[in-house]
The first five atom37 places (N, CA, C, CB, O) and aatype in JSON, in Angstrom:
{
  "aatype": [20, 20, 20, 20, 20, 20, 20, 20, 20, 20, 20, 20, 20, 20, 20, 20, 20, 20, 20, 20, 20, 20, 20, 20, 20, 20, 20, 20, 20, 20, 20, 20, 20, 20, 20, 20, 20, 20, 20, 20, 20, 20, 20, 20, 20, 20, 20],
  "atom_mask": [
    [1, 1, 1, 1, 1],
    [1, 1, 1, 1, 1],
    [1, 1, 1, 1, 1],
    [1, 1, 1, 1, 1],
    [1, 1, 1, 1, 1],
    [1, 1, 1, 1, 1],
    [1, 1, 1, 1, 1],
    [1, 1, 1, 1, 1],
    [1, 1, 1, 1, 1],
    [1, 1, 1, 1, 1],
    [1, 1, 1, 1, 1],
    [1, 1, 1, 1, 1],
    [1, 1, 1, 1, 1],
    [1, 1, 1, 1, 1],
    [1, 1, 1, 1, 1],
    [1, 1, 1, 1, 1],
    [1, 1, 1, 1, 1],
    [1, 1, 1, 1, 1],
    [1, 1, 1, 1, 1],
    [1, 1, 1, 1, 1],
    [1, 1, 1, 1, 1],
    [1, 1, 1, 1, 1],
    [1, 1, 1, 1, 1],
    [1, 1, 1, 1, 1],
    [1, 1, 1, 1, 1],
    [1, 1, 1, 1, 1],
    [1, 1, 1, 1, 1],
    [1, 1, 1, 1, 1],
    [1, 1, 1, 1, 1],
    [1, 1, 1, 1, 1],
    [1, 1, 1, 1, 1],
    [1, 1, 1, 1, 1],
    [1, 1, 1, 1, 1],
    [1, 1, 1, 1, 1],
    [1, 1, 1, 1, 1],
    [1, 1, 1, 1, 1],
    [1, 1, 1, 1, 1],
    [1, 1, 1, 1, 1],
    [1, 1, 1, 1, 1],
    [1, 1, 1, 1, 1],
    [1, 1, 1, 1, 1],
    [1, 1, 1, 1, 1],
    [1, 1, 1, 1, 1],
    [1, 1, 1, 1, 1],
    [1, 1, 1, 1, 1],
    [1, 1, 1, 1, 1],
    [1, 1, 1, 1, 1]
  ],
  "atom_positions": [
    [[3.85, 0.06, -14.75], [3.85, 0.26, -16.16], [5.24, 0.74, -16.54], [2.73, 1.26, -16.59], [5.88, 1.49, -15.8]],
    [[5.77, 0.22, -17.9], [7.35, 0.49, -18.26], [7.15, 1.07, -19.34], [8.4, -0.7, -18.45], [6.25, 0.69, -20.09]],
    [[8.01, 2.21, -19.68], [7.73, 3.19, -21.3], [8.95, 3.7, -21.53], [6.56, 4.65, -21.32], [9.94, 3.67, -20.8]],
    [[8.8, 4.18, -22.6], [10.06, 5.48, -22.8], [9.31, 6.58, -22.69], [10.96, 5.62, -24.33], [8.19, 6.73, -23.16]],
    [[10.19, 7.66, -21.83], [9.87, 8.97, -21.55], [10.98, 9.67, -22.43], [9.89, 9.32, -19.93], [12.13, 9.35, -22.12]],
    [[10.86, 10.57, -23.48], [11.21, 11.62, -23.59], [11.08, 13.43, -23.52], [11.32, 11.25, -24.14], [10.28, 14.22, -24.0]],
    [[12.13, 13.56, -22.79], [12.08, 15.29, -22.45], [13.53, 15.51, -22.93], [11.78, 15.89, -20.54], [14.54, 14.94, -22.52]],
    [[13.37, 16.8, -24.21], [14.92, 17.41, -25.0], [15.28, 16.44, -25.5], [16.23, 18.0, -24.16], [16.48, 16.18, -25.49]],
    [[14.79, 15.99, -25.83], [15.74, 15.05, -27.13], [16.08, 13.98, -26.4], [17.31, 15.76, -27.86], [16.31, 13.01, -27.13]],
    [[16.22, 13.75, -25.18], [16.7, 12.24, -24.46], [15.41, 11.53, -23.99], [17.79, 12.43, -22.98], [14.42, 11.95, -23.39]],
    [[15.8, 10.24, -24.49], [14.88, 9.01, -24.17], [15.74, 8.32, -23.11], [14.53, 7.95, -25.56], [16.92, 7.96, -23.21]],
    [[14.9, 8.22, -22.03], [14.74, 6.78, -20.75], [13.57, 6.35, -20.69], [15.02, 7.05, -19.12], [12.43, 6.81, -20.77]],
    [[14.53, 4.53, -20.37], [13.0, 3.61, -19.67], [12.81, 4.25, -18.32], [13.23, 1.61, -19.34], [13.55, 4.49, -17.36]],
    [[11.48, 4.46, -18.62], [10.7, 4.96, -17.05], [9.49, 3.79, -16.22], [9.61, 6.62, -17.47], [8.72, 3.09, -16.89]],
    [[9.55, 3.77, -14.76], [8.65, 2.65, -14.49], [7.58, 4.05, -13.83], [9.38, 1.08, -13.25], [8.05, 5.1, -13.4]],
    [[6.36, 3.79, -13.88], [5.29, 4.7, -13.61], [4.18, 3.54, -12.44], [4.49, 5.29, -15.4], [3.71, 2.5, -12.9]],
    [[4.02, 3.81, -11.56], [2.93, 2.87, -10.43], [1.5, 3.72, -10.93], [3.37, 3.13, -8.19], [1.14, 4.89, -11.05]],
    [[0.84, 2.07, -11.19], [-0.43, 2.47, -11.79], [-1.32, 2.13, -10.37], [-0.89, 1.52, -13.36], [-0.78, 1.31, -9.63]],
    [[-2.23, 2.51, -10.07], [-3.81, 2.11, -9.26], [-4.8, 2.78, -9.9], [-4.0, 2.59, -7.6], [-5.05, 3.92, -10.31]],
    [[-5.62, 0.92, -9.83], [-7.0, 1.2, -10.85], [-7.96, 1.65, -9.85], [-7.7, -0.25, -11.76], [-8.22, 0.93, -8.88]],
    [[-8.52, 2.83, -10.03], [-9.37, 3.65, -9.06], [-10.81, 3.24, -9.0], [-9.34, 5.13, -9.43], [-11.44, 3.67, -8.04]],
    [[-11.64, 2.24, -10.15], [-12.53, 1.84, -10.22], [-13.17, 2.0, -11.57], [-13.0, 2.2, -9.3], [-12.41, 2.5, -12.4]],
    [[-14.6, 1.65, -12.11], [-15.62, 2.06, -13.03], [-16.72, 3.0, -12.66], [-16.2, 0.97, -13.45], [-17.39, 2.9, -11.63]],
    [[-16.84, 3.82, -13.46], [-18.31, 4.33, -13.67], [-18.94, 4.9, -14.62], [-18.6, 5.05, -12.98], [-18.22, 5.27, -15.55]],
    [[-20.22, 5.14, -14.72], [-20.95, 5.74, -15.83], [-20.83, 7.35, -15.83], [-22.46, 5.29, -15.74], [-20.7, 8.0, -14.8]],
    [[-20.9, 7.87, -17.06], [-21.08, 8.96, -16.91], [-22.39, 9.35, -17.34], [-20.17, 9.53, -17.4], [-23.26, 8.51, -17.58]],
    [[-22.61, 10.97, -17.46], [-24.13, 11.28, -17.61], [-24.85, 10.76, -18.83], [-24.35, 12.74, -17.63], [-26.06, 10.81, -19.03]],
    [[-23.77, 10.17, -19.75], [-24.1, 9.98, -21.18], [-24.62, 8.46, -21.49], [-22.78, 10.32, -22.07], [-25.28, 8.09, -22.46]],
    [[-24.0, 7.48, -20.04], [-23.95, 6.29, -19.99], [-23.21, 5.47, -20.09], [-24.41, 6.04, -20.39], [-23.35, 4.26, -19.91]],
    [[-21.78, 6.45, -20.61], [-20.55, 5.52, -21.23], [-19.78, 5.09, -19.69], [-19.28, 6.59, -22.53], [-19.63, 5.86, -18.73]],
    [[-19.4, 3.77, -19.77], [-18.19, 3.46, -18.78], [-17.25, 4.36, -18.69], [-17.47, 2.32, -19.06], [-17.39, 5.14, -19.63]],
    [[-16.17, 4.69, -17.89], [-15.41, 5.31, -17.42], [-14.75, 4.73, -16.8], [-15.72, 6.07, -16.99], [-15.41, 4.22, -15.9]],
    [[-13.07, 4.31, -16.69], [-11.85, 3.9, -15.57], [-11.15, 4.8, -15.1], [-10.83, 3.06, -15.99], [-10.41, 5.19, -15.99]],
    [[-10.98, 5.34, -14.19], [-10.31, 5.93, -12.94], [-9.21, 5.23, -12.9], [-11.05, 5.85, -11.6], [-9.22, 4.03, -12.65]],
    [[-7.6, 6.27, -13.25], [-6.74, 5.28, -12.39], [-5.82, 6.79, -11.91], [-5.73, 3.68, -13.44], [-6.16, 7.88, -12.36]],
    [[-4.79, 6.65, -11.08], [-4.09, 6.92, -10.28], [-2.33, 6.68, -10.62], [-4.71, 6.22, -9.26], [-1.72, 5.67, -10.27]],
    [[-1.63, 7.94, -11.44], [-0.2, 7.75, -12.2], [0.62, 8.14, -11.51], [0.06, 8.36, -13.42], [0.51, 9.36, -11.42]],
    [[1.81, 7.6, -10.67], [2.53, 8.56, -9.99], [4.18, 7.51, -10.16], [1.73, 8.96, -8.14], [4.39, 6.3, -10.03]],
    [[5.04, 8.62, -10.49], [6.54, 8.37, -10.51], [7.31, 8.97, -10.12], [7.02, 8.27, -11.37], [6.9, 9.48, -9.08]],
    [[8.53, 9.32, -10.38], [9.77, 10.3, -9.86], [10.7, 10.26, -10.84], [10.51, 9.9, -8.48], [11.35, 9.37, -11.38]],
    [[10.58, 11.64, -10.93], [11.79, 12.46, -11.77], [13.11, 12.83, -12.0], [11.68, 13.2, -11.76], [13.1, 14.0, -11.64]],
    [[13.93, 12.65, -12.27], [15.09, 12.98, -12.43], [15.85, 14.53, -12.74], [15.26, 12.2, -13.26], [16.13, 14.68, -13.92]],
    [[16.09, 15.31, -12.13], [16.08, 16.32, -12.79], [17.58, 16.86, -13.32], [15.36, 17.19, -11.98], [17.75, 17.99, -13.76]],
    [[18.51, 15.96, -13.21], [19.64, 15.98, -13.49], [19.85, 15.7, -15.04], [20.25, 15.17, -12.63], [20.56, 16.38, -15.77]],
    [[19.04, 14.48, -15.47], [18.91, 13.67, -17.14], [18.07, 14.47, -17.55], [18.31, 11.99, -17.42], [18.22, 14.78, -18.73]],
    [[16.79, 15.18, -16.77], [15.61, 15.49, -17.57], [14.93, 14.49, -17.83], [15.82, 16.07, -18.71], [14.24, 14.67, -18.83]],
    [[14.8, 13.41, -17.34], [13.93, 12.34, -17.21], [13.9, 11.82, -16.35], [13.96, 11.58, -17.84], [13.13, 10.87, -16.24]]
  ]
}
């Protein structure tokens, strides 16, 4: 997944790795998707 991240006032394109973790119901009955967000930070830009 590709976005703009802003932190302090500065915007970067950020790429974020998605995994779809699956479906399920909850107690109410509604569907539910599970996924799994993980990237890396910059801590020099703040993004």
């Amino acid at each position: 997944m590709k976005g703009d991240l802003t932190s302090k006032d500065i915007s970067k394109q950020v790429e974020l790795n998605v995994v779809f973790g699956g479906m399920m119901k909850d107690p109410r009955g509604n569907e539910k998707a599970g996924y799994s967000i993980s990237g890396k930070r910059n801590a020099k830009t703040g993004v």
